[in-house]
ChimeraX commands (.cxc) that place a marker at each C-alpha (Angstrom):
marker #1 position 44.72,43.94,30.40 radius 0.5
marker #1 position 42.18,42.64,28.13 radius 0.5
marker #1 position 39.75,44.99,25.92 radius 0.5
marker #1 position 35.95,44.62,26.71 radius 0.5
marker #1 position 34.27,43.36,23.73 radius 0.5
marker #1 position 30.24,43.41,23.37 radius 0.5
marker #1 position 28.53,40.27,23.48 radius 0.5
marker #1 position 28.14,38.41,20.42 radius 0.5
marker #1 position 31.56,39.05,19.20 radius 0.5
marker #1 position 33.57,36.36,17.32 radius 0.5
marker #1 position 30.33,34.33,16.97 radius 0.5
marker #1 position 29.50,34.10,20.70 radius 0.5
marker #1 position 26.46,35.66,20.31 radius 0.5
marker #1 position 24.19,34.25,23.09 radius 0.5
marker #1 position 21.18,32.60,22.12 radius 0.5
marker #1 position 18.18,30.62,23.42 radius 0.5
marker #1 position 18.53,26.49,23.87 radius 0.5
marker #1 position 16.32,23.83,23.83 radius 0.5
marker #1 position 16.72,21.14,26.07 radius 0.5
marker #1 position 14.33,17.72,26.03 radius 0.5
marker #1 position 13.90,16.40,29.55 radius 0.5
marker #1 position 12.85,12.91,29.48 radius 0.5
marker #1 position 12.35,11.00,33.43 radius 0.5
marker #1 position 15.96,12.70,34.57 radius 0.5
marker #1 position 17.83,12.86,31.66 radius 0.5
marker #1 position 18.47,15.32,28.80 radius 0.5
marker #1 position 16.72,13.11,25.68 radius 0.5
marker #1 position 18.04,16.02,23.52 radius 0.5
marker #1 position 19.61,19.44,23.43 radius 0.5
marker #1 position 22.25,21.17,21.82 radius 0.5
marker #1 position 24.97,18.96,22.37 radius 0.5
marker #1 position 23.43,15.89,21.21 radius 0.5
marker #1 position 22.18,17.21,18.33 radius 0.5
marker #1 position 25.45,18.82,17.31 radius 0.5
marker #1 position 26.54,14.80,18.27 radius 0.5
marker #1 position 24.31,13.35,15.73 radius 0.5
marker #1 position 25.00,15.63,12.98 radius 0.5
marker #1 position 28.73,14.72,13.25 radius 0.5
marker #1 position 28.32,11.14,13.53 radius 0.5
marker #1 position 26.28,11.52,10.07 radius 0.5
marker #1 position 29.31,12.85,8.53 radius 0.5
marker #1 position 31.97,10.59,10.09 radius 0.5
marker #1 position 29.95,7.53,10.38 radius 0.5
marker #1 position 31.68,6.45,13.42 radius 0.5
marker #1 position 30.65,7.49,17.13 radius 0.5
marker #1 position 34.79,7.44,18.08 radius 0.5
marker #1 position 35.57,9.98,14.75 radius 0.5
marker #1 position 32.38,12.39,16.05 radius 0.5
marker #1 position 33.74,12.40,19.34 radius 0.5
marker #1 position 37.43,13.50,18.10 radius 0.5
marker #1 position 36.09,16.32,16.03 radius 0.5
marker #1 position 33.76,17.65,18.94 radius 0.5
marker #1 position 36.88,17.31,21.31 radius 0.5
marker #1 position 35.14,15.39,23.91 radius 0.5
marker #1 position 35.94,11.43,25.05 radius 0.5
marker #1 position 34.81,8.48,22.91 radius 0.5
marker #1 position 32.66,7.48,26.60 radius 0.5
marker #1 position 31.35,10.64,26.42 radius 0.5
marker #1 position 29.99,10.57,23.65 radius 0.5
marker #1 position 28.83,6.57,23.67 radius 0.5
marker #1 position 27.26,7.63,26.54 radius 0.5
marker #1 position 25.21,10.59,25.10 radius 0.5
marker #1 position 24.00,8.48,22.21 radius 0.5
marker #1 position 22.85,5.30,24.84 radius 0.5
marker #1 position 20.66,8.08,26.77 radius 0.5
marker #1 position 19.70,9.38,23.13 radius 0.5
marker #1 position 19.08,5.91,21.99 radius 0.5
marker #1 position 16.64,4.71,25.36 radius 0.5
marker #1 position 15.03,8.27,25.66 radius 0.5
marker #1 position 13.11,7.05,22.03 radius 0.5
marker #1 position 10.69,4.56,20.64 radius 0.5
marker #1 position 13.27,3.70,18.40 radius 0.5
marker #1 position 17.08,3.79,18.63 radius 0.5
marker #1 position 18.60,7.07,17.06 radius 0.5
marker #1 position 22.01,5.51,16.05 radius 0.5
marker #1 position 22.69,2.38,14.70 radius 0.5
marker #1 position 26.30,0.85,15.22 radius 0.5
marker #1 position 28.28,-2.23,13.89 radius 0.5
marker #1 position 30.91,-3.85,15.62 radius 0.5
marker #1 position 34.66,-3.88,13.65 radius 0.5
marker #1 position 35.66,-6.19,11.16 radius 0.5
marker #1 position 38.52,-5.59,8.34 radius 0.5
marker #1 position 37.52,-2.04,8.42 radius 0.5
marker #1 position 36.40,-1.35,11.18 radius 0.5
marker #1 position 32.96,-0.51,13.00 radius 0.5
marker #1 position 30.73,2.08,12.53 radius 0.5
marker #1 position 27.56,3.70,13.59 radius 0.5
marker #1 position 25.10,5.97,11.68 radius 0.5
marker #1 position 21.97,8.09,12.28 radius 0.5
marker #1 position 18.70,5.92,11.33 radius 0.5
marker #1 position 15.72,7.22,9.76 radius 0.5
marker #1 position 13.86,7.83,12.85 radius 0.5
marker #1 position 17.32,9.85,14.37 radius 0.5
marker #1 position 17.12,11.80,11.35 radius 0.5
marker #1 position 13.42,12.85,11.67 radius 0.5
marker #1 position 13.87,13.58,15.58 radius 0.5
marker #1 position 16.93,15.41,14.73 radius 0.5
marker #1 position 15.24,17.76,12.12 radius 0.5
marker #1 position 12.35,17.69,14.34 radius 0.5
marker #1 position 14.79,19.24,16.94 radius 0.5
marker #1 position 16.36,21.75,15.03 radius 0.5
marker #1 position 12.76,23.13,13.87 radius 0.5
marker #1 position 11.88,23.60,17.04 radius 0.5
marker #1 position 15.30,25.60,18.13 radius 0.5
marker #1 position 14.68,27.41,15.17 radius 0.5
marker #1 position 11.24,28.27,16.23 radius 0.5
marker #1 position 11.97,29.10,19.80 radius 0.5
marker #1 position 14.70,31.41,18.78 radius 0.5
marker #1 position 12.60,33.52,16.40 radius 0.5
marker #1 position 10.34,33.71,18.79 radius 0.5
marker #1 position 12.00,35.56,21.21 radius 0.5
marker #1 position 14.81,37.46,18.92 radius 0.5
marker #1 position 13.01,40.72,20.52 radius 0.5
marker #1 position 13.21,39.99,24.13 radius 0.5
marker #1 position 16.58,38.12,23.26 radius 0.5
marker #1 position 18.44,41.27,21.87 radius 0.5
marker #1 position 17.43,43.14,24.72 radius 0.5
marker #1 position 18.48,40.67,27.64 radius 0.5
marker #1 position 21.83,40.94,25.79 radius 0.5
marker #1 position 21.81,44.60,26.47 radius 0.5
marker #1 position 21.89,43.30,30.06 radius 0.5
marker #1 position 24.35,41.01,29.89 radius 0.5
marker #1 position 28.50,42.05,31.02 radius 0.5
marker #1 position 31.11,42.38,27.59 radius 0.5
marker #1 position 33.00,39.79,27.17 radius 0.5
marker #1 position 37.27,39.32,27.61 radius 0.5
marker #1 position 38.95,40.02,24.08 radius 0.5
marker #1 position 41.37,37.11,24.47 radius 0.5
marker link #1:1,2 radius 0.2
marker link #1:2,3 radius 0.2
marker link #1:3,4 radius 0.2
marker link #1:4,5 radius 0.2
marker link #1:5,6 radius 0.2
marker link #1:6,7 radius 0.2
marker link #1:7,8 radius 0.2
marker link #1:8,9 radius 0.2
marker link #1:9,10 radius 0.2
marker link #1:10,11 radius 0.2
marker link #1:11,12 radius 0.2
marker link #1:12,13 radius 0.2
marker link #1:13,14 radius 0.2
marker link #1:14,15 radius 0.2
marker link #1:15,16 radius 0.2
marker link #1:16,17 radius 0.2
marker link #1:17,18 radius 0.2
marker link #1:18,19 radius 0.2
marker link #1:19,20 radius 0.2
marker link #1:20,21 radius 0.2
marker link #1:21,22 radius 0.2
marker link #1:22,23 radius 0.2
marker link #1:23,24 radius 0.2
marker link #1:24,25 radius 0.2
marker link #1:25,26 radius 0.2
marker link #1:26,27 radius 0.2
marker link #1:27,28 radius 0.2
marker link #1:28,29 radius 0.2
marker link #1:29,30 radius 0.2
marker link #1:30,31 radius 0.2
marker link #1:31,32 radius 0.2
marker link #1:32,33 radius 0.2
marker link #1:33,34 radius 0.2
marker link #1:34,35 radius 0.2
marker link #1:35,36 radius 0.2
marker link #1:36,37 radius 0.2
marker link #1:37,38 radius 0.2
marker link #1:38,39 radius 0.2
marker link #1:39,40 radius 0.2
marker link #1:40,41 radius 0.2
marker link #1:41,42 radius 0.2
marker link #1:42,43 radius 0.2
marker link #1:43,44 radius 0.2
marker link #1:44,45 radius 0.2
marker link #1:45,46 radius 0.2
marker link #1:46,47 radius 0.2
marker link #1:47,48 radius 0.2
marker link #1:48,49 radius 0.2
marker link #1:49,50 radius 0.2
marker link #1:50,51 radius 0.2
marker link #1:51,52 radius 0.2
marker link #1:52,53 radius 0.2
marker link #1:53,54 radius 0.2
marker link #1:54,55 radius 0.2
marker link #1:55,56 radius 0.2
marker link #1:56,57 radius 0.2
marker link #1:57,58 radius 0.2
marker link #1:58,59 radius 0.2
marker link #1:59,60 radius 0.2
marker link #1:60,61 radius 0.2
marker link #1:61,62 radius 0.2
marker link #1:62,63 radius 0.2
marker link #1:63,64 radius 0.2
marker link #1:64,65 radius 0.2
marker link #1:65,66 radius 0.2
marker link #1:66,67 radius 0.2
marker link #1:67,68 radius 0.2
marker link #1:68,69 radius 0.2
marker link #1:69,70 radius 0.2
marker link #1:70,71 radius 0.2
marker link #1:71,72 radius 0.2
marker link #1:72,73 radius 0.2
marker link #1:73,74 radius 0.2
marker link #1:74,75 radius 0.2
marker link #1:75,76 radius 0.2
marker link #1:76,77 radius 0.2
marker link #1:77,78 radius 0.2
marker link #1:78,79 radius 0.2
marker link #1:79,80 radius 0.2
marker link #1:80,81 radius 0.2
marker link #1:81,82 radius 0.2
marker link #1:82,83 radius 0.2
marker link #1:83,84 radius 0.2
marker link #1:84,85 radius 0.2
marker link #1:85,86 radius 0.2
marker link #1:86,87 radius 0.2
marker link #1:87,88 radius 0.2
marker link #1:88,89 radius 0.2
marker link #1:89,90 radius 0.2
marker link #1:90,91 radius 0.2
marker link #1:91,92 radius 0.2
marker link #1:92,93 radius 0.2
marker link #1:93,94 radius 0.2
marker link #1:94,95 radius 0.2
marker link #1:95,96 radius 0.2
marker link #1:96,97 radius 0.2
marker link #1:97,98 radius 0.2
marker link #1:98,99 radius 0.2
marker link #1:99,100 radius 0.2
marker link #1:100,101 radius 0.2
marker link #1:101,102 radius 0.2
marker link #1:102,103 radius 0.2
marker link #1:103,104 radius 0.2
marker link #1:104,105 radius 0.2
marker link #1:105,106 radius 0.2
marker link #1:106,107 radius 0.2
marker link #1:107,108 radius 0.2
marker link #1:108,109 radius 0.2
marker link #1:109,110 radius 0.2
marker link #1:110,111 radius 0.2
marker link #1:111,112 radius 0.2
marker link #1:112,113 radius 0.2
marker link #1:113,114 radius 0.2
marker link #1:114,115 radius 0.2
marker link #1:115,116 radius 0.2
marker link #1:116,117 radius 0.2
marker link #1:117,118 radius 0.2
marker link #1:118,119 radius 0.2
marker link #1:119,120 radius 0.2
marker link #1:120,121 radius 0.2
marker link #1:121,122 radius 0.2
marker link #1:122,123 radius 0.2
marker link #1:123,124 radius 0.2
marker link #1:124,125 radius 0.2
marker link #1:125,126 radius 0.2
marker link #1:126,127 radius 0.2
marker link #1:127,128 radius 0.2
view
């Protein structure tokens, strides 16, 4: 049987999100702007997607919505050649992305009271 373990142990402390709604899709949130941040560091869409373990579609797809949900596009991409493609977060992507963060940042703080004692409410978690 496992052993109860309070919430926020190992790092899986809950916190607040931010999600962007933009007509019926998700513009940005957590996910995309964890996506973002790893395609600045790869430089390729394909590499991003193998170190978030999700699907190169998936994640193609989260940078299209990303790249219509904005006046301008958020990642850039070039088609392969001797080396291969590879895509990178423009200026603009970079400002909505810090832009993002600030305001995740902000929300959190905001509510660290009220947050600390809704996890008081919330069931321990499975040591597994």
């Amino acid at each position: 049987m496992a052993k109860a373990r309070e919430p926020g142990a190992s790092g899986r402390t809950p916190k607040p999100q931010i999600r962007i709604l933009f007509r019926k899709a998700i513009a940005m949130g957590p996910g995309k702007a964890e996506l973002l941040q790893a395609i600045e560091r790869t430089g390729s869409i394909s590499a991003a997607a193998r170190e978030m373990d999700m699907s190169y579609r998936r994640a193609w797809l989260l940078v299209d919505t990303m790249n219509q949900s904005f006046k301008q596009i958020l990642v850039s991409t070039e088609t392969g050649g001797q080396r291969g493609g590879g895509a990178r977060v423009t200026e603009f992507g970079h400002e909505v992305l810090q832009r993002y963060l600030a305001m995740e940042a902000k929300a959190a703080n905001s509510v660290s009271g009220e947050m600390a004692e809704f996890v008081k409410l919330m069931a321990k978690l499975p040591v597994i």
